[in-house]
Every structure is written in structure tokens, then in C-alpha cells.
LONURO-775278 format. One record per residue: residue number from 1; x, y, z of N, C-alpha, C in turn. Coordinates in nm, 4 decimals, padded with zeros to 6 digits. Last residue first. Example, Ala and Ser with C-alpha at 12.3 -4.5 7.8 and 13.67 -1.06 7.14 Angstrom:
% LONURO-775278
+-----+----------+----------+----------+----------+----------+----------+----------+----------+----------+
! seq !      n_X !      n_Y !      n_Z !     ca_X !     ca_Y !     ca_Z !      c_X !      c_Y !      c_Z !
+-----+----------+----------+----------+----------+----------+----------+----------+----------+----------+
!   2 !  01.2850 ! -00.2250 !  00.7080 !  01.3670 ! -00.1060 !  00.7140 !  01.2900 !  00.0030 !  00.7870 !
!   1 !  01.3190 ! -00.5690 !  00.7800 !  01.2300 ! -00.4500 !  00.7800 !  01.3200 ! -00.3300 !  00.7800 !
+-----+----------+----------+----------+----------+----------+----------+----------+----------+----------+
//
This chain:
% LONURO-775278
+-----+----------+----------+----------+----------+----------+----------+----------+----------+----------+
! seq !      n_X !      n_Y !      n_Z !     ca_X !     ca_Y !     ca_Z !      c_X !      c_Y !      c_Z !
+-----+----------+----------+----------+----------+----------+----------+----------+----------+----------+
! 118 !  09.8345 !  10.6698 !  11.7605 !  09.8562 !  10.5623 !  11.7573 !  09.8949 !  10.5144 !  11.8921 !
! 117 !  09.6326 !  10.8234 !  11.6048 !  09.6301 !  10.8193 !  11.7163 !  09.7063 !  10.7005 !  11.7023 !
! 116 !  09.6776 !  11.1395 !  11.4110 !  09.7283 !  10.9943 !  11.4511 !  09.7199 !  10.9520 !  11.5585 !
! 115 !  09.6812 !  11.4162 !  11.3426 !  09.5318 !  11.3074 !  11.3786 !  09.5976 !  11.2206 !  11.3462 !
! 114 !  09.8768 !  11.6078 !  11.3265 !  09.8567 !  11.4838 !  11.1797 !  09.7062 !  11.4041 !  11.1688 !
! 113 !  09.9014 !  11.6686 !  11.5811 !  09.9253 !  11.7821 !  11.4709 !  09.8043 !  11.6795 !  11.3575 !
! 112 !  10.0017 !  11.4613 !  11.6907 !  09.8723 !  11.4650 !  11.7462 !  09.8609 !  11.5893 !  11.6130 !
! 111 !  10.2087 !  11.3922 !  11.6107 !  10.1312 !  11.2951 !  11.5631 !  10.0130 !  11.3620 !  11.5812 !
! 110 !  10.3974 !  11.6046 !  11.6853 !  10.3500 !  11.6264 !  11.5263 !  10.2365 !  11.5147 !  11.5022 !
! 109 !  10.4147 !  11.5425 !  11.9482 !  10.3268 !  11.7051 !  11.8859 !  10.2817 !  11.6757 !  11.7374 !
! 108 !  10.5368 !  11.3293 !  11.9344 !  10.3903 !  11.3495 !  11.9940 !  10.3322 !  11.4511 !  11.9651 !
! 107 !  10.7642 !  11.4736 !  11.8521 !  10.7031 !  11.3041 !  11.8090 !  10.5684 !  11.3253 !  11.8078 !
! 106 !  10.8348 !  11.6160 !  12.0698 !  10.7970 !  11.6582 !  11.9138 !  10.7533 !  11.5675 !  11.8313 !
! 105 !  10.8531 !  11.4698 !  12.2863 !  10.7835 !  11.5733 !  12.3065 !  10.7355 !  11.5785 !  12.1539 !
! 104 !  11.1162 !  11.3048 !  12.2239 !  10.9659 !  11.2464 !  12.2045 !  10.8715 !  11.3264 !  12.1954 !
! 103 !  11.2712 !  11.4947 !  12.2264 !  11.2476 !  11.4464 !  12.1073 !  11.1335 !  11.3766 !  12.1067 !
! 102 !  11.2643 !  11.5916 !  12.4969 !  11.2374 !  11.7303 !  12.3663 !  11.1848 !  11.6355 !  12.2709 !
! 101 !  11.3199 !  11.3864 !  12.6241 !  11.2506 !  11.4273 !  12.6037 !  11.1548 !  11.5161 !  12.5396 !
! 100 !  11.6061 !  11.4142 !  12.5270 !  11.5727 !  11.2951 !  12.4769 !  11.3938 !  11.3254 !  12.5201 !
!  99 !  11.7040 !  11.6453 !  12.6299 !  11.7096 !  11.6004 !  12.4907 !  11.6344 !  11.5004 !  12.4421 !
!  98 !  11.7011 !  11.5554 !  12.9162 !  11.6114 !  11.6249 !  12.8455 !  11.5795 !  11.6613 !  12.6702 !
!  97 !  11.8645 !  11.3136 !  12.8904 !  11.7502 !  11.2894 !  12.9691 !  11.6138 !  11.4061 !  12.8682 !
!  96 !  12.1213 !  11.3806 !  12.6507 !  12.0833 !  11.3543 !  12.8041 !  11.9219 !  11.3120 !  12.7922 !
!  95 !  12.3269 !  11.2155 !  12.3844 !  12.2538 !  11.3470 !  12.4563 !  12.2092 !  11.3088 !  12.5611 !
!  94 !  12.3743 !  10.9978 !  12.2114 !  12.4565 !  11.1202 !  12.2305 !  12.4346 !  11.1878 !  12.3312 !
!  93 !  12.1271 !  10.8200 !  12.1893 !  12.2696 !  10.7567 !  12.1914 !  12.3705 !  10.8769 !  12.2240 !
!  92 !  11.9090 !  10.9497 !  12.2226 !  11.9269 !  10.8523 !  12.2919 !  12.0304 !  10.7810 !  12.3052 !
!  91 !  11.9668 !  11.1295 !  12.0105 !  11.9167 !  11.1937 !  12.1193 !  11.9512 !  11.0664 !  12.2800 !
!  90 !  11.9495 !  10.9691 !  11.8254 !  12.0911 !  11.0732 !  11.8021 !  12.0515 !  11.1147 !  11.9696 !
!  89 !  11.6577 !  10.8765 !  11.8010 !  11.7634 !  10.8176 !  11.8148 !  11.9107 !  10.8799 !  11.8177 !
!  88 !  11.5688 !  11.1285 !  11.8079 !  11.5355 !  11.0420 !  11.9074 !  11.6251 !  10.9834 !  11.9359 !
!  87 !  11.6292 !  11.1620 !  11.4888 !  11.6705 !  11.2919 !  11.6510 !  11.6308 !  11.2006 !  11.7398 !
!  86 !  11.4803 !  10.9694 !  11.3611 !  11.6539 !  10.9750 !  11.3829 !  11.6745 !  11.0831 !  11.4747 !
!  85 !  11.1943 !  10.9837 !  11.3984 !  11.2924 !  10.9155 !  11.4716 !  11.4506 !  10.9011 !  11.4820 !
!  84 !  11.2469 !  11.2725 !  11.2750 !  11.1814 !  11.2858 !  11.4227 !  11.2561 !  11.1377 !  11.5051 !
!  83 !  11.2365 !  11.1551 !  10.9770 !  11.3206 !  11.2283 !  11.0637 !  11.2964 !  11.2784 !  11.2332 !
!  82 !  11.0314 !  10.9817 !  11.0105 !  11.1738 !  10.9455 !  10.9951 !  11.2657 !  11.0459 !  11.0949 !
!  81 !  10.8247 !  11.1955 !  10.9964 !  10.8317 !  11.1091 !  11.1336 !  10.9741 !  11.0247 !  11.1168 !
!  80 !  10.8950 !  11.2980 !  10.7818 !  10.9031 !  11.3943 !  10.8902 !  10.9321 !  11.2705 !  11.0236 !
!  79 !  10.8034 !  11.0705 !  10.5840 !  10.9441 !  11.1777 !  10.5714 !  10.9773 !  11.2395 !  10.7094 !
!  78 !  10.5503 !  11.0051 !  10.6531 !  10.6409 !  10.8884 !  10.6505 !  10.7921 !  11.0243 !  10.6471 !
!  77 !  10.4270 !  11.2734 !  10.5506 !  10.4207 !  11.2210 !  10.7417 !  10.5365 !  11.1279 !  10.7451 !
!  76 !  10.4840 !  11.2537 !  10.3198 !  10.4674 !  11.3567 !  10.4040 !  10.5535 !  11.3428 !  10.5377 !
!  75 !  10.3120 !  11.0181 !  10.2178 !  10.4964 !  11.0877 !  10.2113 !  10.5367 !  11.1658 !  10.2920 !
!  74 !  10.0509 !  11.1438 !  10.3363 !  10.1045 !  10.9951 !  10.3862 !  10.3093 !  10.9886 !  10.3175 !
!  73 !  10.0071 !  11.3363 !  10.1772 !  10.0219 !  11.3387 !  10.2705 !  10.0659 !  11.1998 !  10.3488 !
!  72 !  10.0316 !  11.1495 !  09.9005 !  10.1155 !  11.2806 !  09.9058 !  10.1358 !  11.3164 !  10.0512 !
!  71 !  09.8258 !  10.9837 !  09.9424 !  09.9467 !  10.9356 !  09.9390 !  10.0497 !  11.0700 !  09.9138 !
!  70 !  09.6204 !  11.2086 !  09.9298 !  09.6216 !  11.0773 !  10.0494 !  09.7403 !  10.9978 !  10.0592 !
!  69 !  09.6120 !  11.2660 !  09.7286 !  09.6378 !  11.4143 !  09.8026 !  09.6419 !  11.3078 !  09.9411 !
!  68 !  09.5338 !  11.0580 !  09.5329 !  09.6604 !  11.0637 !  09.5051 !  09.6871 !  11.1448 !  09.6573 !
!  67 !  09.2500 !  11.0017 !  09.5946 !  09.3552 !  10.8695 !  09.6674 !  09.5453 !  10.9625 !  09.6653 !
!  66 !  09.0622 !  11.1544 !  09.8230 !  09.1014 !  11.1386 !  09.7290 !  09.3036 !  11.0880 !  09.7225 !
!  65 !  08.7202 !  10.9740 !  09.8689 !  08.8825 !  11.0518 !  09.9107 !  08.9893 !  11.0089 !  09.7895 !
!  64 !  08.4417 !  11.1404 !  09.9601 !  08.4910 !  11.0429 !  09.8172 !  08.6550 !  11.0990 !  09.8634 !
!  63 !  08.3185 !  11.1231 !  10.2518 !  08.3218 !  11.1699 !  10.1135 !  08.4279 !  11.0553 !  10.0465 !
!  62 !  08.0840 !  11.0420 !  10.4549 !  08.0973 !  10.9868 !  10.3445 !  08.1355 !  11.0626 !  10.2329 !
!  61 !  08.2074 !  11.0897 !  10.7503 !  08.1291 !  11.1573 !  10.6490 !  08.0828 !  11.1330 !  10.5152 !
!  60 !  08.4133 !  10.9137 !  10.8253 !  08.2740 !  10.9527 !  10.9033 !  08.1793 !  11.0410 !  10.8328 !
!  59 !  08.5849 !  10.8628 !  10.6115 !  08.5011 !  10.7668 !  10.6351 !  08.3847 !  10.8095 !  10.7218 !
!  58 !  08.7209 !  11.1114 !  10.5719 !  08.6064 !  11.0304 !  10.4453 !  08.5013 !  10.9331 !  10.5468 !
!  57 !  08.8329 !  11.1127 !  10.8751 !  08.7154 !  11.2056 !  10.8082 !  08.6445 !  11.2088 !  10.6514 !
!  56 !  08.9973 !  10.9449 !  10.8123 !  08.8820 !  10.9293 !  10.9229 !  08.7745 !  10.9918 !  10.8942 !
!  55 !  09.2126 !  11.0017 !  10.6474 !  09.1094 !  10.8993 !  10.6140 !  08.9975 !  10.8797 !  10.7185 !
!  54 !  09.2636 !  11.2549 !  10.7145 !  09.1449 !  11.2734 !  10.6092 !  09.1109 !  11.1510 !  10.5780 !
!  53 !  09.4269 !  11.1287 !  11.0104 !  09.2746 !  11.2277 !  10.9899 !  09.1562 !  11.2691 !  10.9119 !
!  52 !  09.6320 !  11.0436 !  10.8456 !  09.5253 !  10.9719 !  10.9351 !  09.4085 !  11.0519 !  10.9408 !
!  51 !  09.7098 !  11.2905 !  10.6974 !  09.6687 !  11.2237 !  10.5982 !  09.5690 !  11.1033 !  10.7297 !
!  50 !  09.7486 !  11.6179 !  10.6979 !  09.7021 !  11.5244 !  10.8413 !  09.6100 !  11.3663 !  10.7154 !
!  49 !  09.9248 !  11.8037 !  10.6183 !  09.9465 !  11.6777 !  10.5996 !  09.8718 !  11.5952 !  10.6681 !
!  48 !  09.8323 !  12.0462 !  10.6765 !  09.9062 !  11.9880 !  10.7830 !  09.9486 !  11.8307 !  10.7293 !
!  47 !  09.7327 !  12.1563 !  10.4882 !  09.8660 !  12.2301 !  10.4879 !  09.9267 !  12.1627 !  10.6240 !
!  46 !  09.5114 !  11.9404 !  10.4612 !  09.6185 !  12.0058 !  10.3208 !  09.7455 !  12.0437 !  10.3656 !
!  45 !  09.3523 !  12.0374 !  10.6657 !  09.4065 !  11.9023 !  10.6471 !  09.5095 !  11.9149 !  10.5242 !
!  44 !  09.2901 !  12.3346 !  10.6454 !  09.3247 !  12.2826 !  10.7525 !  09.4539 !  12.1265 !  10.7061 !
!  43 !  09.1543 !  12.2786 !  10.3853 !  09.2575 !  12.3346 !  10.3650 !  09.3683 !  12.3109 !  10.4648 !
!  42 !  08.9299 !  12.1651 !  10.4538 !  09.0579 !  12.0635 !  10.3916 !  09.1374 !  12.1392 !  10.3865 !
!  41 !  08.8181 !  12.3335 !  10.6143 !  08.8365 !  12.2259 !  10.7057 !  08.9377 !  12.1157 !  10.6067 !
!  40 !  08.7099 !  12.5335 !  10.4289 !  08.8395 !  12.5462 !  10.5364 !  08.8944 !  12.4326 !  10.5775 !
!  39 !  08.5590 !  12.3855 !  10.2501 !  08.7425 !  12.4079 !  10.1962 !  08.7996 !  12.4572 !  10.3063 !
!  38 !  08.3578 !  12.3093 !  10.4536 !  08.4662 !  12.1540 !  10.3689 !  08.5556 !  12.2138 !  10.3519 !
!  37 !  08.3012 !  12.5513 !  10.4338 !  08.3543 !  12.5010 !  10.6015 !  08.4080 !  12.3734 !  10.5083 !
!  36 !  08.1752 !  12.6263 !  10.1682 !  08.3096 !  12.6502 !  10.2410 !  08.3365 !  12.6165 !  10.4003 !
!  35 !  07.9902 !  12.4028 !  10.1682 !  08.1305 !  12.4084 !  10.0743 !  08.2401 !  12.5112 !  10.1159 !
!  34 !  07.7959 !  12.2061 !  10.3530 !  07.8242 !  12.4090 !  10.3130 !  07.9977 !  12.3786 !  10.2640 !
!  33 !  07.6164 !  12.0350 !  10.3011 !  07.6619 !  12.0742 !  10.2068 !  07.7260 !  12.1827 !  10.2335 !
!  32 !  07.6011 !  12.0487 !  10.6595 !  07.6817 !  11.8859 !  10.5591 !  07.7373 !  11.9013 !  10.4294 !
!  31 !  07.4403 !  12.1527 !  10.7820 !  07.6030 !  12.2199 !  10.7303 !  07.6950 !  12.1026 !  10.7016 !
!  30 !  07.2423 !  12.0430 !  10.8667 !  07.1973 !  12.1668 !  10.8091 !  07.3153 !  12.2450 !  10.7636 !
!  29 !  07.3436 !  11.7958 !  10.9850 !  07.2546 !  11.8004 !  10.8247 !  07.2313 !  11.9420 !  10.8121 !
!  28 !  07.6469 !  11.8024 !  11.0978 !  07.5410 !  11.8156 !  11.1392 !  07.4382 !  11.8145 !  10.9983 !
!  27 !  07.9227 !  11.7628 !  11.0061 !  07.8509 !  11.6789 !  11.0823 !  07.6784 !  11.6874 !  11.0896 !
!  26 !  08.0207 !  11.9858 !  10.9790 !  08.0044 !  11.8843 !  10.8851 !  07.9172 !  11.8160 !  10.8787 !
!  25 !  08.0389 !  12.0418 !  11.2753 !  07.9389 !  12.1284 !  11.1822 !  07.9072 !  12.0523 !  11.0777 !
!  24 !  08.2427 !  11.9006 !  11.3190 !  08.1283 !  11.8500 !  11.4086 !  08.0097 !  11.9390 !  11.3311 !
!  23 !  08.4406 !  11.9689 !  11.1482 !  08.4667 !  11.8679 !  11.1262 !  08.2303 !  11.8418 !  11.1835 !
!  22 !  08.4993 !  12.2465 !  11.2967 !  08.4548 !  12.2312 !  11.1925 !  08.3979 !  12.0957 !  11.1130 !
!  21 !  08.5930 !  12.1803 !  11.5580 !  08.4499 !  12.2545 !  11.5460 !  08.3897 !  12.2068 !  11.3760 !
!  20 !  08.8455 !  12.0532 !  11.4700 !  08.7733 !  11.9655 !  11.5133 !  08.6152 !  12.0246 !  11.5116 !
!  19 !  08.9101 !  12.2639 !  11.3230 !  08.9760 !  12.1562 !  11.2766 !  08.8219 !  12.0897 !  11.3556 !
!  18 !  08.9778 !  12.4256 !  11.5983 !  08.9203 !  12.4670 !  11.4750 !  08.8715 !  12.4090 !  11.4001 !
!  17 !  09.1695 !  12.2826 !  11.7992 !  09.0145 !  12.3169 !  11.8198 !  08.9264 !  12.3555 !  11.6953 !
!  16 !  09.4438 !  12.1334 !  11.7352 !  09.3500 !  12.2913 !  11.6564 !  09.1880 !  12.2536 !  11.7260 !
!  15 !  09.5667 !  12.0039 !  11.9945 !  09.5417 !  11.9937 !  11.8651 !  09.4455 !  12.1149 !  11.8277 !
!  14 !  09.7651 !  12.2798 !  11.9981 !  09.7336 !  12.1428 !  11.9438 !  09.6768 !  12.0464 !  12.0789 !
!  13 !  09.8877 !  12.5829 !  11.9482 !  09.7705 !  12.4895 !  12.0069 !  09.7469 !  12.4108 !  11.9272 !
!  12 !  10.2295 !  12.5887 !  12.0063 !  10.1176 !  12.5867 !  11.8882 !  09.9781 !  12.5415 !  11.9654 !
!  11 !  10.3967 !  12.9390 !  12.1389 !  10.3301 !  12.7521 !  12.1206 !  10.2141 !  12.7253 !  12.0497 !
!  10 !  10.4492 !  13.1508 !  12.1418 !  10.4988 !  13.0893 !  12.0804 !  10.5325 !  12.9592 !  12.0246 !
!   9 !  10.2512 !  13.3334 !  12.3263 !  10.3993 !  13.2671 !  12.3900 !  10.4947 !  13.1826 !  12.2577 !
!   8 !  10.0552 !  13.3380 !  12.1530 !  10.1156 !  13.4359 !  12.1646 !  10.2350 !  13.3933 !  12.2398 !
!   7 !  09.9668 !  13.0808 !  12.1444 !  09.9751 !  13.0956 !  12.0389 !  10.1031 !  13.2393 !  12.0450 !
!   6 !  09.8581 !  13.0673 !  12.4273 !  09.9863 !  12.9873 !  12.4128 !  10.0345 !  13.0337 !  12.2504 !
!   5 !  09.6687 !  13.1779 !  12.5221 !  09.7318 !  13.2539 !  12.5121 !  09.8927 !  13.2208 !  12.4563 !
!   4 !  09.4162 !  13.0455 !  12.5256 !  09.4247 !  13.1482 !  12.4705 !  09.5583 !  13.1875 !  12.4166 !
!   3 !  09.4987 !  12.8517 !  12.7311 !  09.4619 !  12.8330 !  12.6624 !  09.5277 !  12.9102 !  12.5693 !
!   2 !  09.5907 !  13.0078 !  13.0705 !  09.5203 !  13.0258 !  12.9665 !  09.5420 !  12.9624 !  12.8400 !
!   1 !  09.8645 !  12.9263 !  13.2743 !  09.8512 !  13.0122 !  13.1585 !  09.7295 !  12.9661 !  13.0784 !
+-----+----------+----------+----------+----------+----------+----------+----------+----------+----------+
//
């Protein structure tokens, strides 16, 4: 199945290709100041919580980060990934093989979602 087409099956593409184009435009000196690819590309990071990601992306770009929208997303992530490890764990003590793969499956979706490489 195509790329393309996973959005319409009901799967997320991850990680966002979007996210990352935009990030490499940043990048470049002739779209370093363009203020709206920064507000797509935080908005991107905003509504995903991707708090690893906006500290990567101060640091490869030199912006100014901002500390509180950095510990809001970092609650965030610390809240969800809790909960992700208690289904794992409910998953690994109650449930089977594939349950227990669903749960890591979503572990891994949301890290890679977040820009965590861990």
C-alpha cells in the first residue's frame, strides 16, 4: 500500500514528512526568517507535544526556547507515556502476545509522533 494512502485507511503517517520538510527550509538562509513556515512548523510541535523535538530544533537553529511551552509539553509526554506504560504493563500481566504488541506498537508510535529518539 502506498505511502499516500495510509491517512485514508485510517493510519497516521508518522513520522509527518511535513514537520521534517519544514524544519530543512528553516534551515536554509533564504527561509531562516520566513515567519510563517516557523508558525506552521511550531504549530506542528504545539499540538503534538513534541517537547524532544523543540529542544532539538532550538538547538539546530538557534532559537530562543521557550522554557514554560517546554515544560507544558514535557507534562504532556511524561502523562501519556505513563499511561502507555501501564497498558503494557496490564498487557503483560493479563493479555496475550498480540496485546502486548499493540502496546509497544503505540509506545513507539507516540515516541516517534513526539521526536524521541530514545
Amino acid at each position: 500500500m502506498p505511502l499516500e494512502n495510509l491517512e485514508e485507511e485510517g493510519l497516521p503517517k508518522n513520522p509527518d514528512l511535513r514537520i521534517a520538510q519544514l524544519r530543512f527550509l528553516l534551515s536554509l538562509p533564504e527561509h531562516r526568517g520566513d515567519a510563517a513556515v516557523r508558525d506552521e512548523l511550531m504549530a506542528a510541535v504545539r499540538d503534538n507535544n513534541m517537547a524532544p523535538y523543540y529542544e532539538a530544533l532550538c538547538k539546530s537553529l538557534d532559537w530562543q526556547m521557550d522554557v514554560d511551552l517546554l515544560s507544558k509539553m514535557k507534562k504532556a509526554n511524561e502523562d501519556e507515556l505513563k499511561r502507555l506504560d501501564e497498558e503494557l504493563e496490564d498487557a503483560e500481566k493479563n493479555l496475550g502476545e498480540s496485546e502486548i504488541r499493540d502496546a509497544m506498537m503505540a509506545k513507539a508510535e507516540y515516541l516517534c509522533r513526539i521526536g524521541d529518539k530514545r
